[in-house]
LUMLUMDREN-2810 file (N, C-alpha, C; in Angstrom, 1 decimal):
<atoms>
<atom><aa>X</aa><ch>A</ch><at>N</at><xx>-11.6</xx><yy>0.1</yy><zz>-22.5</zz></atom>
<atom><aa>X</aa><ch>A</ch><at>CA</at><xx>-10.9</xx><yy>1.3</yy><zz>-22.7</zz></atom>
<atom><aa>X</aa><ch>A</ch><at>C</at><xx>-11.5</xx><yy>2.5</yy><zz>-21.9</zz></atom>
<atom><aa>X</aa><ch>A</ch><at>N</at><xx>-12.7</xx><yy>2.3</yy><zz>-22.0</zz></atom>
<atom><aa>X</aa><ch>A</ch><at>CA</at><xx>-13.6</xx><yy>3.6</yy><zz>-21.1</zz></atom>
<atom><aa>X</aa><ch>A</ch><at>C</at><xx>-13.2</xx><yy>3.7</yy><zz>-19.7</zz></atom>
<atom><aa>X</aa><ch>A</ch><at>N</at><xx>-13.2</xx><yy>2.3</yy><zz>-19.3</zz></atom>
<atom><aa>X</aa><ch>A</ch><at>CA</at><xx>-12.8</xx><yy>1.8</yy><zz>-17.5</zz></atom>
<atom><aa>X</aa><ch>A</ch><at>C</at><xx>-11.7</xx><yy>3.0</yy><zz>-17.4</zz></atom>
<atom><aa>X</aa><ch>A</ch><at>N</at><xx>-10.8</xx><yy>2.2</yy><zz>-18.3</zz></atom>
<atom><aa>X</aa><ch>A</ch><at>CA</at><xx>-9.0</xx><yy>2.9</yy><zz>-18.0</zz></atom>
<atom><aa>X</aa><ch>A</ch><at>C</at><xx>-8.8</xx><yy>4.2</yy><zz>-18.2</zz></atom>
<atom><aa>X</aa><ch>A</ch><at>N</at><xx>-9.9</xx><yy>4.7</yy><zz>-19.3</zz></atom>
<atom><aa>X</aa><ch>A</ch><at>CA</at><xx>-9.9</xx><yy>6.4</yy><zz>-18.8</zz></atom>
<atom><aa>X</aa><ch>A</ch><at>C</at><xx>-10.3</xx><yy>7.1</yy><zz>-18.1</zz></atom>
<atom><aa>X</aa><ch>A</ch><at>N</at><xx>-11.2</xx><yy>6.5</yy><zz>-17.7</zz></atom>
<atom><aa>X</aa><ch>A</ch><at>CA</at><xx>-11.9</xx><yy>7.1</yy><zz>-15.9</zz></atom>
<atom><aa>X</aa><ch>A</ch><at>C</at><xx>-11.5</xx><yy>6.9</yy><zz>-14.9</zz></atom>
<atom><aa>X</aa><ch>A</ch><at>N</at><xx>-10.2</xx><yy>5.7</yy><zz>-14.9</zz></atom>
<atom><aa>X</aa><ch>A</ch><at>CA</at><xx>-9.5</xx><yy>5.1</yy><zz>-14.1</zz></atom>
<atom><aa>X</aa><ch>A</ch><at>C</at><xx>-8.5</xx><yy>6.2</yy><zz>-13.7</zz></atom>
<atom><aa>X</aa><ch>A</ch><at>N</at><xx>-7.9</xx><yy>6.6</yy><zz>-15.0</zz></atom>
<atom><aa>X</aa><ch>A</ch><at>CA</at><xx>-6.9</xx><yy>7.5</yy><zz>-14.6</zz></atom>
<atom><aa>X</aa><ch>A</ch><at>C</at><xx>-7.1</xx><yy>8.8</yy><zz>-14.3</zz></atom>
<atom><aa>X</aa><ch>A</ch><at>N</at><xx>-8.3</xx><yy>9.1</yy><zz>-15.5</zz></atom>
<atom><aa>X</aa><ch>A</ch><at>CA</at><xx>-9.1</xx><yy>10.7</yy><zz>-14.9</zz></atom>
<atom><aa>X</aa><ch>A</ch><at>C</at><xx>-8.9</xx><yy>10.9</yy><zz>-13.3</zz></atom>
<atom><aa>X</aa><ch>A</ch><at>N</at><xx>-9.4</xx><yy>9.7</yy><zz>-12.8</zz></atom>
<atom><aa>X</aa><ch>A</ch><at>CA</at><xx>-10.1</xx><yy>10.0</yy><zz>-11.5</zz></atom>
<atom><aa>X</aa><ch>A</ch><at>C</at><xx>-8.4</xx><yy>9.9</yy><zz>-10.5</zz></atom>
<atom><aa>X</aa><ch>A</ch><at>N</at><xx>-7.9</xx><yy>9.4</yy><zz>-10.9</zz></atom>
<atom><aa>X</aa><ch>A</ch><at>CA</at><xx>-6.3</xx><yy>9.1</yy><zz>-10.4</zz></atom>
<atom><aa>X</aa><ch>A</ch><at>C</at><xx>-5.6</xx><yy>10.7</yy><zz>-10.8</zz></atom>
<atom><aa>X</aa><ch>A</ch><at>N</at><xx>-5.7</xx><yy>11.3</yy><zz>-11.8</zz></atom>
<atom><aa>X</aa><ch>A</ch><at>CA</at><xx>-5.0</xx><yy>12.6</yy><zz>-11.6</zz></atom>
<atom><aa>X</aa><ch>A</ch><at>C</at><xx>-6.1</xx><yy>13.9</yy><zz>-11.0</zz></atom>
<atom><aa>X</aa><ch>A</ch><at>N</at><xx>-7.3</xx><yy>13.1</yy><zz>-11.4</zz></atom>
<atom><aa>X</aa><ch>A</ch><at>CA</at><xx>-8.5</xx><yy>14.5</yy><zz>-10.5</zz></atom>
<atom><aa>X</aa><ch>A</ch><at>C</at><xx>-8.2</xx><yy>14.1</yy><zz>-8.9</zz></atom>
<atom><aa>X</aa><ch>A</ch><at>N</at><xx>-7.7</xx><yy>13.6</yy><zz>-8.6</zz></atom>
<atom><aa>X</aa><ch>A</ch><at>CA</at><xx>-7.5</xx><yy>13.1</yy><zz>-6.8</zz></atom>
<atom><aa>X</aa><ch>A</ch><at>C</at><xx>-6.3</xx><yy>13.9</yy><zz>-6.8</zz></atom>
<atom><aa>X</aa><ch>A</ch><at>N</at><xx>-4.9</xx><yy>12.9</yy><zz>-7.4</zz></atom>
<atom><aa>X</aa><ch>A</ch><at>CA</at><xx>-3.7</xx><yy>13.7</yy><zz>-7.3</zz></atom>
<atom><aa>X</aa><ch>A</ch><at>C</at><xx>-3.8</xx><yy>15.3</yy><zz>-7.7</zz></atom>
<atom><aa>X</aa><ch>A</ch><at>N</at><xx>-4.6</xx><yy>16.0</yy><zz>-8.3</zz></atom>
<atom><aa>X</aa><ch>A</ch><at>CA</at><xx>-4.3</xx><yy>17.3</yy><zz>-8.5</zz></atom>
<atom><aa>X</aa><ch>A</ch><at>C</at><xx>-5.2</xx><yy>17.9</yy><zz>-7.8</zz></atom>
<atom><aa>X</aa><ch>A</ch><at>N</at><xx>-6.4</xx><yy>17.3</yy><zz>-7.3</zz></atom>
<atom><aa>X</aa><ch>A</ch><at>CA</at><xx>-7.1</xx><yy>18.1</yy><zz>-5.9</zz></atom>
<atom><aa>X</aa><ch>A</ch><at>C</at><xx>-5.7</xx><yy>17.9</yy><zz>-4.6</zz></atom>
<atom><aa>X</aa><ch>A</ch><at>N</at><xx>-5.8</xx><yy>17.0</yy><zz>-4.2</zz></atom>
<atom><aa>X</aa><ch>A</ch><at>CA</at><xx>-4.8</xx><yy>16.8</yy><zz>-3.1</zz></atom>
<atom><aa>X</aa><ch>A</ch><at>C</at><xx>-3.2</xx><yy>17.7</yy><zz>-3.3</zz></atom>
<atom><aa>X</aa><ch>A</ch><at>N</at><xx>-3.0</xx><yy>18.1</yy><zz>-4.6</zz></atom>
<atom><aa>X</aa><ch>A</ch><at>CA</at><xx>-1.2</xx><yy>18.7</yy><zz>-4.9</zz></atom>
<atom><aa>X</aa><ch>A</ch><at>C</at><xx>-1.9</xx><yy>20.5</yy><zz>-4.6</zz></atom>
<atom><aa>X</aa><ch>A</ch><at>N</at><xx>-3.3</xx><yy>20.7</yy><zz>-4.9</zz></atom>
<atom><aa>X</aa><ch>A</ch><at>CA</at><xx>-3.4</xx><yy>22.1</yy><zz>-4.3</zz></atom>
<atom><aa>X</aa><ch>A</ch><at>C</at><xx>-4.1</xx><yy>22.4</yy><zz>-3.0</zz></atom>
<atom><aa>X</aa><ch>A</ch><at>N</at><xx>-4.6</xx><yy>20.6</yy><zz>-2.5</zz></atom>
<atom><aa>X</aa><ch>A</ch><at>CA</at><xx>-5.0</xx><yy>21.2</yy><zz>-1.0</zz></atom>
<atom><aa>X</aa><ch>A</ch><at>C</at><xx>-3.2</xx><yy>21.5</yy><zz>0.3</zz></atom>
<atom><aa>X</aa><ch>A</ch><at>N</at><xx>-2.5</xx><yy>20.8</yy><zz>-0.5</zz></atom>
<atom><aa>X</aa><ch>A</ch><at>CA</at><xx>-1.3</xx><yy>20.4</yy><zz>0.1</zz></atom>
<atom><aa>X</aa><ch>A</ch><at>C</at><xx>-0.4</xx><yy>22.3</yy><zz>0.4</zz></atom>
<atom><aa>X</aa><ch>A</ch><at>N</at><xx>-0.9</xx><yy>22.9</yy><zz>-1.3</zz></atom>
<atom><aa>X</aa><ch>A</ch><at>CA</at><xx>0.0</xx><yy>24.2</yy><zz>-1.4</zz></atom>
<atom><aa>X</aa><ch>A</ch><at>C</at><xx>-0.9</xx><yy>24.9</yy><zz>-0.5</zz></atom>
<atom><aa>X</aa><ch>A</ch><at>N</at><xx>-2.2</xx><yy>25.1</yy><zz>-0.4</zz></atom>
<atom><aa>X</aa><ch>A</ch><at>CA</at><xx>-3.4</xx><yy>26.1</yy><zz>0.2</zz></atom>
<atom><aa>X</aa><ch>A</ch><at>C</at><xx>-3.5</xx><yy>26.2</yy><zz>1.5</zz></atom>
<atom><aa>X</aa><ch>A</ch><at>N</at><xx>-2.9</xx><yy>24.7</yy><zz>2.1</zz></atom>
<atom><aa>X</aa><ch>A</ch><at>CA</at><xx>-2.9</xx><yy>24.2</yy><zz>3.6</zz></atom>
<atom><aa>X</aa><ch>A</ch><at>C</at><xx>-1.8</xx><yy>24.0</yy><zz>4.7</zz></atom>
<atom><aa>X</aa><ch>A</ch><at>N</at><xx>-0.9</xx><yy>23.1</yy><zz>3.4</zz></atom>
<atom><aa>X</aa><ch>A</ch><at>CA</at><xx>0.6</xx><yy>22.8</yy><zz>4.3</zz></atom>
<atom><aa>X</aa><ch>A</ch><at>C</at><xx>0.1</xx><yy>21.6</yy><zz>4.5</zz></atom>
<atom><aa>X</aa><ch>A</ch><at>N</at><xx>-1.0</xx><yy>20.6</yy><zz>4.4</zz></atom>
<atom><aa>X</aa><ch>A</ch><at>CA</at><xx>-1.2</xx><yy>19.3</yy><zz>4.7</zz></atom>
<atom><aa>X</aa><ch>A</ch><at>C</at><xx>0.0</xx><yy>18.2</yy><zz>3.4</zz></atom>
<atom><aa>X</aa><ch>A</ch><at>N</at><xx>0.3</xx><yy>17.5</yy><zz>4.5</zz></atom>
<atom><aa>X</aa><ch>A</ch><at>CA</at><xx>1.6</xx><yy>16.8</yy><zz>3.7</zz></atom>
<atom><aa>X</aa><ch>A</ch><at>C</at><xx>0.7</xx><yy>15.6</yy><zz>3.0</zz></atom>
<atom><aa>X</aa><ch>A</ch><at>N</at><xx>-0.1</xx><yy>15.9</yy><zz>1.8</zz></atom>
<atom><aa>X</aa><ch>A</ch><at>CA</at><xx>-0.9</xx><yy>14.8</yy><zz>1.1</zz></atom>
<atom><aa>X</aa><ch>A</ch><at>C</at><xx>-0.1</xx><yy>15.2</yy><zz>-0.6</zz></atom>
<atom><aa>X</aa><ch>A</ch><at>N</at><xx>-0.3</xx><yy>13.8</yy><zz>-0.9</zz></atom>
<atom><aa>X</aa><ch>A</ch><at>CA</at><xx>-0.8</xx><yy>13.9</yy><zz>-2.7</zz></atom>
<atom><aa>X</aa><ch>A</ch><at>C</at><xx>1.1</xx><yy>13.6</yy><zz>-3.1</zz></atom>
<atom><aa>X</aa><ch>A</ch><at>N</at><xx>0.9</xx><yy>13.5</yy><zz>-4.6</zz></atom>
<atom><aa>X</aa><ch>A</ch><at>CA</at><xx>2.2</xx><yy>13.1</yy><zz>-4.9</zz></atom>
<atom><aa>X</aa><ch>A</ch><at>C</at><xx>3.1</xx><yy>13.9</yy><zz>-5.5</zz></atom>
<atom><aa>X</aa><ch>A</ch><at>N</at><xx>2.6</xx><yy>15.6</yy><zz>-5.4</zz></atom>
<atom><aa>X</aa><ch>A</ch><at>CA</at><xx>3.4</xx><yy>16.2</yy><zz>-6.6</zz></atom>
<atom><aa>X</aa><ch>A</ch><at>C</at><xx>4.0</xx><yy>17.4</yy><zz>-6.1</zz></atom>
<atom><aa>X</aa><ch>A</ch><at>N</at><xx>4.2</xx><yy>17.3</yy><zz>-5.1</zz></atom>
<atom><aa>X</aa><ch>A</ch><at>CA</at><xx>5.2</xx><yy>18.0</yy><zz>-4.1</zz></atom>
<atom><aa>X</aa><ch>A</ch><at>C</at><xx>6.5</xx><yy>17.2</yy><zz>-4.0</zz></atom>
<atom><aa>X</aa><ch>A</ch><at>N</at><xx>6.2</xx><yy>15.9</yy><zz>-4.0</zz></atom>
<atom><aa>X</aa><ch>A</ch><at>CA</at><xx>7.2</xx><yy>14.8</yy><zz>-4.0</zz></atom>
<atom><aa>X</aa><ch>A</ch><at>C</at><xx>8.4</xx><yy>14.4</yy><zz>-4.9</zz></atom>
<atom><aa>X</aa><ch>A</ch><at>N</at><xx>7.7</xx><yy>15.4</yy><zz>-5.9</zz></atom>
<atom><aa>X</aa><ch>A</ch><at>CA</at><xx>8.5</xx><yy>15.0</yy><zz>-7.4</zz></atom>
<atom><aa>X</aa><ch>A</ch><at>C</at><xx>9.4</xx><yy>16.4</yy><zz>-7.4</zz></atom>
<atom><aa>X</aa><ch>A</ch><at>N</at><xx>10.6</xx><yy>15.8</yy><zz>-7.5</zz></atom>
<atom><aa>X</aa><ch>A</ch><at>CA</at><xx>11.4</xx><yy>16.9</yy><zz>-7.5</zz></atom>
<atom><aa>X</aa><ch>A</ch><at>C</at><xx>11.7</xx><yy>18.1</yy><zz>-8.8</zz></atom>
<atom><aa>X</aa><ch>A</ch><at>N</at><xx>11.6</xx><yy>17.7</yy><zz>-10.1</zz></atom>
<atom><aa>X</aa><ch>A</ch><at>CA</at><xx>11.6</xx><yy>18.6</yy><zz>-10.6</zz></atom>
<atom><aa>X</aa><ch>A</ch><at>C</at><xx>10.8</xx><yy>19.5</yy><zz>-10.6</zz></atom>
<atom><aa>X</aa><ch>A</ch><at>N</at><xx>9.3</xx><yy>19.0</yy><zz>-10.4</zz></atom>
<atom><aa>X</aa><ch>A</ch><at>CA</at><xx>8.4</xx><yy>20.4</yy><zz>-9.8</zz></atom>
<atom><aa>X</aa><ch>A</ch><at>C</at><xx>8.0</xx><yy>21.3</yy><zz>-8.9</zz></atom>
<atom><aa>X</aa><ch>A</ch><at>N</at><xx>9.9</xx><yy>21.3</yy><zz>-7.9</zz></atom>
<atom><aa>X</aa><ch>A</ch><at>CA</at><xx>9.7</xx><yy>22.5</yy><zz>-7.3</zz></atom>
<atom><aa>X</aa><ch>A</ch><at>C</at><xx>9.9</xx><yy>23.5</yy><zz>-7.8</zz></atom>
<atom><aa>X</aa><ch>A</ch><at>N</at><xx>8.3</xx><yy>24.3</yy><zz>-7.0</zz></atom>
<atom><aa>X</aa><ch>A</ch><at>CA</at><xx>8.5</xx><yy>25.5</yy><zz>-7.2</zz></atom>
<atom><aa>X</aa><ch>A</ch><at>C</at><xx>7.2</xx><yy>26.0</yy><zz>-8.2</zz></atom>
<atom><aa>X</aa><ch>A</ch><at>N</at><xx>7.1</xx><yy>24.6</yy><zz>-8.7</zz></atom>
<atom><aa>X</aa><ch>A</ch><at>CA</at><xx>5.8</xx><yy>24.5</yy><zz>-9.8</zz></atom>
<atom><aa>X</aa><ch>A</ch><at>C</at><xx>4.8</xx><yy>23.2</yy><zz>-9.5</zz></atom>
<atom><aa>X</aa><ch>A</ch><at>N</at><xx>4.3</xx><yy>23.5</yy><zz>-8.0</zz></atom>
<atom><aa>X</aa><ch>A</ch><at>CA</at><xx>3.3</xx><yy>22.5</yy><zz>-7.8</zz></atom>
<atom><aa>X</aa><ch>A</ch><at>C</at><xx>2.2</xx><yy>22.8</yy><zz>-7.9</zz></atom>
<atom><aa>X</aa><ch>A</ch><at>N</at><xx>1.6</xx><yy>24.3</yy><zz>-8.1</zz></atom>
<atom><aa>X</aa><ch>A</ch><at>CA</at><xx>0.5</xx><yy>24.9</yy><zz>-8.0</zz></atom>
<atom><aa>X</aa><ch>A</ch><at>C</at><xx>-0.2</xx><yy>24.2</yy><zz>-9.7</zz></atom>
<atom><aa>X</aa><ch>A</ch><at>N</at><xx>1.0</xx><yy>24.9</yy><zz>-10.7</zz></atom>
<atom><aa>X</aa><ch>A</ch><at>CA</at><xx>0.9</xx><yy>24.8</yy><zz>-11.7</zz></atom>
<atom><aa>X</aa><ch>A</ch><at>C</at><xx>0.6</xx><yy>22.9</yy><zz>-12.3</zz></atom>
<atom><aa>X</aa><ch>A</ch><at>N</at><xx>1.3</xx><yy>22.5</yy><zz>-11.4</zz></atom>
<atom><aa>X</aa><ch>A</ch><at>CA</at><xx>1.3</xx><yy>20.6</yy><zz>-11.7</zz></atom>
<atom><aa>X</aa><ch>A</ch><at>C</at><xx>-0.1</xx><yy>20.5</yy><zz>-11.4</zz></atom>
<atom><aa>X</aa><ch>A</ch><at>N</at><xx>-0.3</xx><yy>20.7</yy><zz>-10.3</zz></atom>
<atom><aa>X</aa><ch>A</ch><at>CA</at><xx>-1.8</xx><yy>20.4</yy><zz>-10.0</zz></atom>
<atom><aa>X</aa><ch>A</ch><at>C</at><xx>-3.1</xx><yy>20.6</yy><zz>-10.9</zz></atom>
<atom><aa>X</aa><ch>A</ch><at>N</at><xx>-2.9</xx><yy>22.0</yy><zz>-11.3</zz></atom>
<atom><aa>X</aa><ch>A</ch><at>CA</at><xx>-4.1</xx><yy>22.6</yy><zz>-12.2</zz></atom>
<atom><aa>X</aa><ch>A</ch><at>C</at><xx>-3.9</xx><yy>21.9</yy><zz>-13.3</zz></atom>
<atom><aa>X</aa><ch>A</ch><at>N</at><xx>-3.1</xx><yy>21.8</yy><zz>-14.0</zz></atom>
<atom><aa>X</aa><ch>A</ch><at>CA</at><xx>-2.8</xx><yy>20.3</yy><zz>-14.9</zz></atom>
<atom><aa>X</aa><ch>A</ch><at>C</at><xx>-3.1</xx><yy>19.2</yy><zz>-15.0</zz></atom>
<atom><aa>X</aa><ch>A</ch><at>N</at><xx>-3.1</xx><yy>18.6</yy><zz>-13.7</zz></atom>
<atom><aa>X</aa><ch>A</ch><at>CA</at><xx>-3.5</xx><yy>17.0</yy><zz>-13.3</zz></atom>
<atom><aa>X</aa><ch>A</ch><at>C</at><xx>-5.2</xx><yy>17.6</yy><zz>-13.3</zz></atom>
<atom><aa>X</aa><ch>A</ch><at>N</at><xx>-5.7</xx><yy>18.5</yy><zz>-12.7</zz></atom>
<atom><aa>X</aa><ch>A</ch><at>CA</at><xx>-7.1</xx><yy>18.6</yy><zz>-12.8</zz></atom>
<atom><aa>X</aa><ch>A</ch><at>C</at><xx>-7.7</xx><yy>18.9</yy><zz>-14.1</zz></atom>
<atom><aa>X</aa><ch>A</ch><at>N</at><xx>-6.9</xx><yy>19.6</yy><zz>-14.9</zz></atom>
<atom><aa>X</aa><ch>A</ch><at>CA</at><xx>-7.6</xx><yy>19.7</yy><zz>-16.2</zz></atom>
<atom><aa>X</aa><ch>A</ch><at>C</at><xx>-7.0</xx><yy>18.7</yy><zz>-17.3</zz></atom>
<atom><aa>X</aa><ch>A</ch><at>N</at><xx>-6.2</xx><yy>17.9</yy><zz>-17.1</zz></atom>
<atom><aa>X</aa><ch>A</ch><at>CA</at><xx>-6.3</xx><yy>16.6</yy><zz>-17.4</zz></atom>
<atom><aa>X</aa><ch>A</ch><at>C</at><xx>-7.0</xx><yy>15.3</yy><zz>-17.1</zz></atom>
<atom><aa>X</aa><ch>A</ch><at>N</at><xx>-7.4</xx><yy>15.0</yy><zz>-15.7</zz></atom>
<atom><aa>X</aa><ch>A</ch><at>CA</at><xx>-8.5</xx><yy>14.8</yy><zz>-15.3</zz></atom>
<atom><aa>X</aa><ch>A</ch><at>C</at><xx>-9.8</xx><yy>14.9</yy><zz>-16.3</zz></atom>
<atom><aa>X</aa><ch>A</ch><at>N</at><xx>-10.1</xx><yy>16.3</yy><zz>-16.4</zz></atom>
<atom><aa>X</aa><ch>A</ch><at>CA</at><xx>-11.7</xx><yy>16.3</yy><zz>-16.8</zz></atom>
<atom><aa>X</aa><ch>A</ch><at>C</at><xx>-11.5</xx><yy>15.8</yy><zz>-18.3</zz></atom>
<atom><aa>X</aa><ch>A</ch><at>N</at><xx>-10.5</xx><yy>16.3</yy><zz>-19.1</zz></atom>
<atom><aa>X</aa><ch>A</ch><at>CA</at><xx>-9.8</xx><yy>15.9</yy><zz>-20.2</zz></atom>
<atom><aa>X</aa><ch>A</ch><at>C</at><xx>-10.2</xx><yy>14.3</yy><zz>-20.8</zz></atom>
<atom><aa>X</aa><ch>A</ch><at>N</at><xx>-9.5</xx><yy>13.8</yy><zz>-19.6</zz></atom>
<atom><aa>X</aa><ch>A</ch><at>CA</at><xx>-9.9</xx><yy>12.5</yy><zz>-20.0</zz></atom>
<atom><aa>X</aa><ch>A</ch><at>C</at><xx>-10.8</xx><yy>11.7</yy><zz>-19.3</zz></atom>
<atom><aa>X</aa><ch>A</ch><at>N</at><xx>-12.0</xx><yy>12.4</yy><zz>-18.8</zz></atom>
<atom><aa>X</aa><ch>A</ch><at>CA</at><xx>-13.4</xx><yy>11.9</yy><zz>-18.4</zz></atom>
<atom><aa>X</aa><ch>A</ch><at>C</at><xx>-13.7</xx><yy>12.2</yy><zz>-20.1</zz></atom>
<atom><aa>X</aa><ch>A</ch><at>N</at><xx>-13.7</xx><yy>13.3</yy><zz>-20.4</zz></atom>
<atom><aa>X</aa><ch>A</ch><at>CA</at><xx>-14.5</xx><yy>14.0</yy><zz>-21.6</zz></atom>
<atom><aa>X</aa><ch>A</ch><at>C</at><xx>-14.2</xx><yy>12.4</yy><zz>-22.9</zz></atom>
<atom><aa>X</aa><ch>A</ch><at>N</at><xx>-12.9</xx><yy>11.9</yy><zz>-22.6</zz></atom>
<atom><aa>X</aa><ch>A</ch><at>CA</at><xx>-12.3</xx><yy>11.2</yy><zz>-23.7</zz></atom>
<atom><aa>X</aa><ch>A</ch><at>C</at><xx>-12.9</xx><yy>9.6</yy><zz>-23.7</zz></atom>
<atom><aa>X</aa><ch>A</ch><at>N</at><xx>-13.2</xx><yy>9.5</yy><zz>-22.3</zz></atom>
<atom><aa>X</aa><ch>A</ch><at>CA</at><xx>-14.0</xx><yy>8.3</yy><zz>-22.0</zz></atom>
<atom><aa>X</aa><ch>A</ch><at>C</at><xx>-15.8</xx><yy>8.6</yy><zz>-22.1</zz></atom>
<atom><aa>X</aa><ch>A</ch><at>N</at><xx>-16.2</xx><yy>9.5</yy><zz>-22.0</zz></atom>
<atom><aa>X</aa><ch>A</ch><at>CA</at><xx>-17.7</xx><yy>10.0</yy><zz>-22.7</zz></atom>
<atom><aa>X</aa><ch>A</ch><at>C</at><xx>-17.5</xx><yy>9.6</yy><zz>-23.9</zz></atom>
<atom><aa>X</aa><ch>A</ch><at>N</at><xx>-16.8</xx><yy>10.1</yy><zz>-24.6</zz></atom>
<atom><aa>X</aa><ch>A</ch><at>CA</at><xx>-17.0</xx><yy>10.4</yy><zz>-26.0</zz></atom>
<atom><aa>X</aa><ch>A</ch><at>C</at><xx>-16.6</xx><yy>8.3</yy><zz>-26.6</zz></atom>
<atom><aa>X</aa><ch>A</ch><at>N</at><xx>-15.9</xx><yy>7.9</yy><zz>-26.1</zz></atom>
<atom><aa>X</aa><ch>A</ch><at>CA</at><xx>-16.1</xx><yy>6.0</yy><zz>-26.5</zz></atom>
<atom><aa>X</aa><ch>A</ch><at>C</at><xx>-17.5</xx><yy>5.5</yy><zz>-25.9</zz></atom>
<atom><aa>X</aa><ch>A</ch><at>N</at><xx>-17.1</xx><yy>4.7</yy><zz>-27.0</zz></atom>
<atom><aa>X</aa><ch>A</ch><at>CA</at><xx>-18.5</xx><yy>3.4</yy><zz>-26.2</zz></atom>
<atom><aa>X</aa><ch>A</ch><at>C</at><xx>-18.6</xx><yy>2.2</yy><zz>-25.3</zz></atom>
<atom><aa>X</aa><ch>A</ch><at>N</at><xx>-19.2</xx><yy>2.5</yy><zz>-24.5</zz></atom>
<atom><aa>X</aa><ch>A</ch><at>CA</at><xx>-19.2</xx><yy>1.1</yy><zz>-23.8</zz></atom>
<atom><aa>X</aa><ch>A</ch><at>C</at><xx>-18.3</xx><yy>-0.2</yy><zz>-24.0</zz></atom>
<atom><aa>X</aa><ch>A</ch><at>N</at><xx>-17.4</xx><yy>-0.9</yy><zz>-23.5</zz></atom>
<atom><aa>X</aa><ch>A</ch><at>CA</at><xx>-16.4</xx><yy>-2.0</yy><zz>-23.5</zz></atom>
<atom><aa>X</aa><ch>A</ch><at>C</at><xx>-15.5</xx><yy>-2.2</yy><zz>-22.9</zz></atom>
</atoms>
């Protein structure tokens, strides 16, 4: 269970760095520009995926090893 939450931590800490280098740059990366109901609110998606990210590092610290 620890794996799979670092697994995904690290899957929306990527997707939500990548959804704000995309707004900051214009570089056509990451997946949440892509998704249509969040136009207009990709800045906001992103900061989300990143503080869900650390969220669920913090949730995989907190189990034990298995």
């Amino acid at each position: 269970m620890k794996q799979l939450l670092e697994f995904l931590g690290f899957i929306a800490l990527v997707q939500g760095v990548m959804g704000l280098v995309h707004e900051f740059t214009d570089w056509h990366i990451g997946l949440v520009q892509r998704v249509g109901f969040l136009d207009g609110y990709e800045i906001y998606a992103s900061i989300a995926l990143v503080v869900l990210a650390f969220a669920l590092f913090a949730a995989a610290e907190s189990r034990k090893a298995g």
